[in-house]
MIDOSE-1310 file (N, C-alpha, C; in nm, 2 decimals, decimal comma, always signed):
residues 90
xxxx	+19,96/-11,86/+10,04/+19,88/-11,80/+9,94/+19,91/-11,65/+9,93; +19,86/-11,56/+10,04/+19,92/-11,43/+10,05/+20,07/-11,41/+9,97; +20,17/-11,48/+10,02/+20,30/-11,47/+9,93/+20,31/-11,49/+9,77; +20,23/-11,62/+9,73/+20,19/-11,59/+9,61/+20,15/-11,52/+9,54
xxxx	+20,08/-11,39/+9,56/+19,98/-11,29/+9,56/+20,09/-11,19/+9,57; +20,13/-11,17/+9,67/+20,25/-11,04/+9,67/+20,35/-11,03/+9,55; +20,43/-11,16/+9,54/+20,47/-11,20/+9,40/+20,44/-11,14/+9,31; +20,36/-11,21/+9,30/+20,29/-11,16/+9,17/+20,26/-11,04/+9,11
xxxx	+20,22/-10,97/+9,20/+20,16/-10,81/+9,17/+20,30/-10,76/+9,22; +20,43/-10,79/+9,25/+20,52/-10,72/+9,27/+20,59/-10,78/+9,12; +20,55/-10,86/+9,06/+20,61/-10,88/+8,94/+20,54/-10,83/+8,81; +20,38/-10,79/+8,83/+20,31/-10,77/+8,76/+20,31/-10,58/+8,76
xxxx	+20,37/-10,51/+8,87/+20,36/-10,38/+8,89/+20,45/-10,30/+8,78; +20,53/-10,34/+8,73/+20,58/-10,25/+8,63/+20,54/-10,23/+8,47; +20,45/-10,35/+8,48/+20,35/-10,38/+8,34/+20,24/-10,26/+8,34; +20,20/-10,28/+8,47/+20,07/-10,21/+8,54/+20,06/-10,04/+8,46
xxxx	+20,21/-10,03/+8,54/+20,27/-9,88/+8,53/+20,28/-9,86/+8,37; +20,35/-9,96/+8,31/+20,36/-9,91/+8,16/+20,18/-9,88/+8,12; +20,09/-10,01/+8,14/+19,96/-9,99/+8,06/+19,92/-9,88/+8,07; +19,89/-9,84/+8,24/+19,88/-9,70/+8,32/+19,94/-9,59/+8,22
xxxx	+20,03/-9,56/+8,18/+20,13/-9,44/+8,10/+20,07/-9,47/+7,93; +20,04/-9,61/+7,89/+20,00/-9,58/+7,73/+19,86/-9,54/+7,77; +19,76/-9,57/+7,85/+19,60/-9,51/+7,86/+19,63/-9,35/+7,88; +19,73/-9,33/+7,97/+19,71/-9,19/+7,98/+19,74/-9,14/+7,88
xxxx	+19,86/-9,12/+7,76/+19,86/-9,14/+7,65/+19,82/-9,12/+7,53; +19,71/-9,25/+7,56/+19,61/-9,25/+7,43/+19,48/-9,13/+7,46; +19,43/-9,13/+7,58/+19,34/-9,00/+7,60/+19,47/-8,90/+7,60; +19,53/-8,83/+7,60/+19,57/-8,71/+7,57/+19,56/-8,70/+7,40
xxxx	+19,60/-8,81/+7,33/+19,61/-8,77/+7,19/+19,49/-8,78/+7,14; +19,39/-8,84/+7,23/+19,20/-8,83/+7,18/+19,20/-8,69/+7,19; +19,23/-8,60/+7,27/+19,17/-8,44/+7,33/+19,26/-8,36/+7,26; +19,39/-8,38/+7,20/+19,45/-8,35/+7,14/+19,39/-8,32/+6,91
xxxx	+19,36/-8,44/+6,87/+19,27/-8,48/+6,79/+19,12/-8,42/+6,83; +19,04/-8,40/+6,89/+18,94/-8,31/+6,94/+18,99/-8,20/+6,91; +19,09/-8,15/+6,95/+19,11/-7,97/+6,97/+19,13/-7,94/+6,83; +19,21/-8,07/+6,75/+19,25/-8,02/+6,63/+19,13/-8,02/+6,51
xxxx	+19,02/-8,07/+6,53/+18,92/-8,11/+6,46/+18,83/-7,95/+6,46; +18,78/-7,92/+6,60/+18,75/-7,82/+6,64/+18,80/-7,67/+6,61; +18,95/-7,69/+6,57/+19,03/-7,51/+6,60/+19,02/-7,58/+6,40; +18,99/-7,65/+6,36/+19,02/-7,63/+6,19/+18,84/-7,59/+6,17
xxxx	+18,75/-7,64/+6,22/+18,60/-7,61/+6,18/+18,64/-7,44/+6,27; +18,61/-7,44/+6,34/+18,65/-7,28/+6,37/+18,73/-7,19/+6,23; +18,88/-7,23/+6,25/+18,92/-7,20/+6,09/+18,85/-7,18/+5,96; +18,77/-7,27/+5,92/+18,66/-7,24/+5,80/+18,54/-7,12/+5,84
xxxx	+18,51/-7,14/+5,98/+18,35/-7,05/+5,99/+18,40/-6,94/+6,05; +18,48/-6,90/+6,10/+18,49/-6,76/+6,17/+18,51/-6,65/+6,03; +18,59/-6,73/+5,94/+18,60/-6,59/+5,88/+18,49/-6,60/+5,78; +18,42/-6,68/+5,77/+18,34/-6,69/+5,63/+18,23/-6,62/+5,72
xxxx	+18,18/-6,63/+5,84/+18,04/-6,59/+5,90/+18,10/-6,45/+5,91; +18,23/-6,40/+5,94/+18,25/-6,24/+5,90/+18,24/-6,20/+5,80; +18,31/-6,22/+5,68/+18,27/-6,16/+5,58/+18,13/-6,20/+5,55; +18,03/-6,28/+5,56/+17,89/-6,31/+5,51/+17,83/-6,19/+5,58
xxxx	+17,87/-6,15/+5,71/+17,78/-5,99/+5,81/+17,86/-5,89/+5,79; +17,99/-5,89/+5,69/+18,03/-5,75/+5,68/+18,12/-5,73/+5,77; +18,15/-5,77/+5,85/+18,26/-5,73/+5,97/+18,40/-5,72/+5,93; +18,47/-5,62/+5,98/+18,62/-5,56/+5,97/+18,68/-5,70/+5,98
xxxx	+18,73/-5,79/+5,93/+18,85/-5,86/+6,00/+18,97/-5,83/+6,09; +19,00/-5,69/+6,08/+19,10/-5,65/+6,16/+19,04/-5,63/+6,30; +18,96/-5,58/+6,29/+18,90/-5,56/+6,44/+18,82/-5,69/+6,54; +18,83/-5,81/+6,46/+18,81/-5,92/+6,50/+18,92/-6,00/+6,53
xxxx	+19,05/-5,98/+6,46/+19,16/-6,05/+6,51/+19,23/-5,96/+6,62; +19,22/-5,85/+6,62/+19,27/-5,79/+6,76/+19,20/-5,77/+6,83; +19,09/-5,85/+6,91/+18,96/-5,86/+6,95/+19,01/-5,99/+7,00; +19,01/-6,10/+6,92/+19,04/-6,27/+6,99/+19,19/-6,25/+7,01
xxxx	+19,29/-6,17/+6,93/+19,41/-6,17/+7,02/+19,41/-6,10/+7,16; +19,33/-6,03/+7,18/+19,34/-5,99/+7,34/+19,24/-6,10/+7,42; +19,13/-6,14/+7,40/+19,10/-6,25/+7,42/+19,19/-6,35/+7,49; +19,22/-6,43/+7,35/+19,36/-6,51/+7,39/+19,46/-6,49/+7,52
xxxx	+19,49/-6,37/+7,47/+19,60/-6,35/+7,56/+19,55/-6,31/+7,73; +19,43/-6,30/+7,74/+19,38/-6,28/+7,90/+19,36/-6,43/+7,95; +19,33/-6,54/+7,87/+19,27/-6,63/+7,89/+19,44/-6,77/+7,90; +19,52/-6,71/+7,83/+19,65/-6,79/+7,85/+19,76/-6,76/+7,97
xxxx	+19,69/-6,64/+7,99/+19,74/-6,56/+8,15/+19,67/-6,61/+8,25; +19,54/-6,63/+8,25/+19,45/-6,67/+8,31/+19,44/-6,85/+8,37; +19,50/-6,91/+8,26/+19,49/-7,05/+8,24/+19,67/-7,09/+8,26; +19,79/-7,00/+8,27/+19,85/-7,06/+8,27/+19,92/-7,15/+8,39
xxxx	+19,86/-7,09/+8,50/+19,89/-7,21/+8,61/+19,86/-7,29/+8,63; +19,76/-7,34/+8,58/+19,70/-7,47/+8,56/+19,76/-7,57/+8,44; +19,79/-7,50/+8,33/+19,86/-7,54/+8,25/+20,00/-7,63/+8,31; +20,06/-7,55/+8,37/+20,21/-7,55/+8,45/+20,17/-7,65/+8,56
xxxx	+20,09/-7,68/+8,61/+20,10/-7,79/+8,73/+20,08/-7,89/+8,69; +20,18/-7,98/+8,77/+20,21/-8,14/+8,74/+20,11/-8,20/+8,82; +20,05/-8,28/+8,76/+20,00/-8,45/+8,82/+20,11/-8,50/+8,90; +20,06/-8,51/+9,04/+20,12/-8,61/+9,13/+20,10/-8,73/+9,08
xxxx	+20,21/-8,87/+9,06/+20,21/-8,93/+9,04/+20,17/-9,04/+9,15; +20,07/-9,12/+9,11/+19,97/-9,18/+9,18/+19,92/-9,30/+9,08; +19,85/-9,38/+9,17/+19,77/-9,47/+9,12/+19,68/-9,46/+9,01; +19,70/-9,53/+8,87/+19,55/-9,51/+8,76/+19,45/-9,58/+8,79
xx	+19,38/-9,49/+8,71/+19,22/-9,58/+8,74/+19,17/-9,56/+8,63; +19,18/-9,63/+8,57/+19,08/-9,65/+8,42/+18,95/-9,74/+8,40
C-alpha cells in the first residue's frame, strides 16, 4: 500500500507544483488589481481635495516625490529578496 501511495504523489507532484505556481499567481494579480484600483481613486482625490483647500500643487508633488523616494529606498530590499522555494499552502 505504502508503494502505491509513493507512486502516486511522485506522479501527482509536478501537477502539485504547477497548481502551487497558478495560486501564487492568481493572488499576485488580486494585489496587483487592488493597487491599481487604489493608486486610480487616489488619482481622482488628491488633486481635487487640493485645489478644493487652495494648496500649491507644486509643493505637494515635491513633497510625495521625496516621500516616494525615502520609502523606495527604504523598502527596496525587501522588494529585492526572493522566496525560498518551498512547499505551498493554500
Amino acid at each position: 500500500m505504502d508503494k502505491n501511495l509513493e507512486n502516486l504523489l511522485s506522479n501527482l507532484e509536478p501537477n502539485i507544483d504547477k497548481k502551487c505556481f497558478e495560486l501564487k499567481q492568481k493572488r499576485k494579480e488580486k494585489r496587483l488589481q487592488k493597487l491599481f484600483i487604489i493608486a486610480s481613486i487616489l488619482l481622482l482625490i488628491i488633486p481635487s481635495t487640493l485645489i478644493l483647500l487652495n494648496i500649491n500643487i507644486w509643493g505637494f508633488i515635491i513633497g510625495a516625490i521625496g516621500i516616494i523616494s525615502v520609502l523606495t529606498i527604504a523598502m527596496l530590499p525587501i522588494a529585492l529578496k526572493e522566496e525560498p522555494r518551498g512547499e505551498c499552502y493554500e
